[in-house]
C-alpha positions in Angstrom: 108.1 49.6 117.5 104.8 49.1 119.4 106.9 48.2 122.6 108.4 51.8 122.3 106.7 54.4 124.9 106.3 57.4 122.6 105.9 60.3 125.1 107.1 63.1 123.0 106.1 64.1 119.5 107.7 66.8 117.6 106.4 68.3 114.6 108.4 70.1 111.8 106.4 72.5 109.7 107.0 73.5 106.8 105.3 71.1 103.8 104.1 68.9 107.5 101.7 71.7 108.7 101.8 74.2 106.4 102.2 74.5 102.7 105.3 76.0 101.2 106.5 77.1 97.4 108.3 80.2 96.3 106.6 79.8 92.6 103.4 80.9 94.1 104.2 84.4 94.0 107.4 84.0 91.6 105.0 83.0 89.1 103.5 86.3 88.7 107.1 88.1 89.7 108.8 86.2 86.6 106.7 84.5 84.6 108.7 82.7 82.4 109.1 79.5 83.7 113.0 79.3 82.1 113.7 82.0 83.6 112.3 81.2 86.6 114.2 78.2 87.2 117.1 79.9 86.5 116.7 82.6 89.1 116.2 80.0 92.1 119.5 78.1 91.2 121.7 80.6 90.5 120.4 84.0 92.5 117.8 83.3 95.1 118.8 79.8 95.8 118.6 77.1 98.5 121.5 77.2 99.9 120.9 81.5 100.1 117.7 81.4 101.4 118.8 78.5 104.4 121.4 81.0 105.8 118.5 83.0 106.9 116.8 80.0 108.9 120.4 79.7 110.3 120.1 83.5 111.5 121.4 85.6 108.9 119.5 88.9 108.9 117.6 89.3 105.4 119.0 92.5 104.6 122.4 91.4 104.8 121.3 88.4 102.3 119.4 90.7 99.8 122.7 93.6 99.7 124.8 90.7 99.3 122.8 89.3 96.3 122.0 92.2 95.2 126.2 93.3 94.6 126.8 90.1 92.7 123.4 90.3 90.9 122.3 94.2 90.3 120.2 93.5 87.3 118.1 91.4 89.7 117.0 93.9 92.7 114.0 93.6 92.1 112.9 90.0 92.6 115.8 89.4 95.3 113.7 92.0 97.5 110.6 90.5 96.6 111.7 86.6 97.9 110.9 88.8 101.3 108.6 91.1 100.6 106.0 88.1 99.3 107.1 85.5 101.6 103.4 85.5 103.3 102.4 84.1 99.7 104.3 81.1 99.9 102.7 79.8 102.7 99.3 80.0 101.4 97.7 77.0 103.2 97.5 75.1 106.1 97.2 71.2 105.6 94.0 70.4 107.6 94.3 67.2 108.2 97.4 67.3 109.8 97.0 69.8 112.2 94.1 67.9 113.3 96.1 65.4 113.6 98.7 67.6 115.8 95.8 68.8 117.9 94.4 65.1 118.4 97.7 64.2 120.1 97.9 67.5 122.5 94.1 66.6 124.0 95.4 63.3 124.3 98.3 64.5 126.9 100.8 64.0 124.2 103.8 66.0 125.0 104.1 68.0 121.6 106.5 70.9 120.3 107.9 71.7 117.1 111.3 72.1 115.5 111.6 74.1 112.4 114.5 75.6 110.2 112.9 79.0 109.6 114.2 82.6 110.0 113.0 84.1 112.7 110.9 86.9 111.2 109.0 84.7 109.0 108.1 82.3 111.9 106.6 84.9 114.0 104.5 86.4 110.8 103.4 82.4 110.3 102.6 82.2 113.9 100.6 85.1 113.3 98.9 83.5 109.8 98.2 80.3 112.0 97.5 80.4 115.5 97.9 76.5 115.6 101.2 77.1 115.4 101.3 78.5 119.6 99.3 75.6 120.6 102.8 73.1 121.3 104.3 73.4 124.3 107.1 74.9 122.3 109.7 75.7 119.1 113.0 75.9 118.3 113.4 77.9 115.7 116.9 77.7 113.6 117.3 80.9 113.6 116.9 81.7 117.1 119.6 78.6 117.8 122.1 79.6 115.4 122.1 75.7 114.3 119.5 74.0 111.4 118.7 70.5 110.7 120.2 68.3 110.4 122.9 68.8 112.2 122.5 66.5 115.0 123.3 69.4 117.6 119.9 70.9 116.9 118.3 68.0 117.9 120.2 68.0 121.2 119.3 71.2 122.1 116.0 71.0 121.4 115.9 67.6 123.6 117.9 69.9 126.4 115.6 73.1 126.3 111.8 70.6 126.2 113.1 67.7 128.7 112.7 65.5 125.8 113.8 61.6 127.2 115.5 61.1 123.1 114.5 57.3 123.6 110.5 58.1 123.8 110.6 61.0 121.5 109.1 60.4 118.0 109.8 63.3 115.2 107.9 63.9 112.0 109.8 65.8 108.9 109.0 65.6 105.0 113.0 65.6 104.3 114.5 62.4 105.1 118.2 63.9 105.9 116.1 65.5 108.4 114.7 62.0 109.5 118.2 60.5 109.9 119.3 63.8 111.8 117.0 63.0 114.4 117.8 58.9 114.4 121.6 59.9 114.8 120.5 62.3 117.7 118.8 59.4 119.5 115.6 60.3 118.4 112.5 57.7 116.3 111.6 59.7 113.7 109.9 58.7 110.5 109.5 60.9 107.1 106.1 62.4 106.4 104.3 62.4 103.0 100.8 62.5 103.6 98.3 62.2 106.9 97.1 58.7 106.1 100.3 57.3 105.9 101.1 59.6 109.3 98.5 57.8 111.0 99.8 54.6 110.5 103.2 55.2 111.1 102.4 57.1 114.5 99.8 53.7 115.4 103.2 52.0 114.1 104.6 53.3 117.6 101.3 52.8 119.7 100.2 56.1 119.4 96.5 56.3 118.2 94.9 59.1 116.7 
């Protein structure tokens, strides 16, 4: 790897730069943890909420939930309304780590399945988040990883060479999205381990 010239680095963000869980506020929303569970895998679920970082609008998802679950208006409109709670953090040492690389000449940006709503009101909760060169957001591309066509256009819109392009997600289907798009990538579980994988490719931070 250390014979690779890495000249692009591309962050995701959620659980790389920022934290993310829906129990923070769904804690206080339903606080029965049994019933909890239950909610996020049968009405508010993953596969419900990922349509909306593919582009659909959030009112559409809530009235659609909402008709097959009316008992549950409630908390489906609050998964919106308290988004800002379930980003409560960002992780320090990896944004440090992000900024380390831009004042090095490192050619950042970020790619990031997120509605588009919610990444403007993160951008707004952390200003880091303006300081790559640039983001494609899922929602604004109609595509989410990882399907390998995000990656391309996200190479094609940043002038990304694929072969010295390095990407950095905590979901390894992400990872391999990125590999099958030509891309080095390598999964992220904490900074430490970040560092080393990124001296891994000769970059230094």
């Amino acid at each position: 790897m250390s014979s690779v010239e890495i000249r692009h680095i591309v962050f995701d963000i959620g659980k790389v730069l920022i934290h993310y869980d829906p129990d923070i506020p769904f804690s206080r929303i339903i606080p029965d943890e049994a019933e909890r569970k239950w909610f996020f895998a049968n009405v508010c679920t993953h596969d419900w909420n990922i349509e909306q970082d593919r582009g659909r609008d959030w009112r559409e998802a809530e009235d659609q939930l909402i008709a097959e679950h009316p008992a549950h208006e409630e908390s489906i409109r609050a998964f919106r309304k308290h988004w800002h709670e379930m980003v409560p953090h960002a992780y320090v040492e990896c944004v440090s780590i992000m900024e380390c690389l831009i004042a090095k000449g490192y050619d950042v940006t970020l790619l990031t399945n997120f509605a588009s709503d919610t990444f403007k009101e993160a951008q707004k909760l952390y200003p880091f988040l303006t300081l790559p060169r640039g983001v494609t957001v899922s929602a604004e591309a109609g595509l989410i990883k990882p399907d390998v066509a995000i990656y391309h256009t996200h190479a094609e819109a940043f002038g990304l060479d694929p072969s010295a392009t390095l990407f950095i997600d905590d979901n390894m289907v992400n990872v391999e999205g990125a590999r099958a798009a030509g891309w080095h990538a390598v999964l992220f579980t904490d900074p430490q381990t970040l560092k080393a994988d990124l001296l891994a490719y000769g970059v230094n931070v």
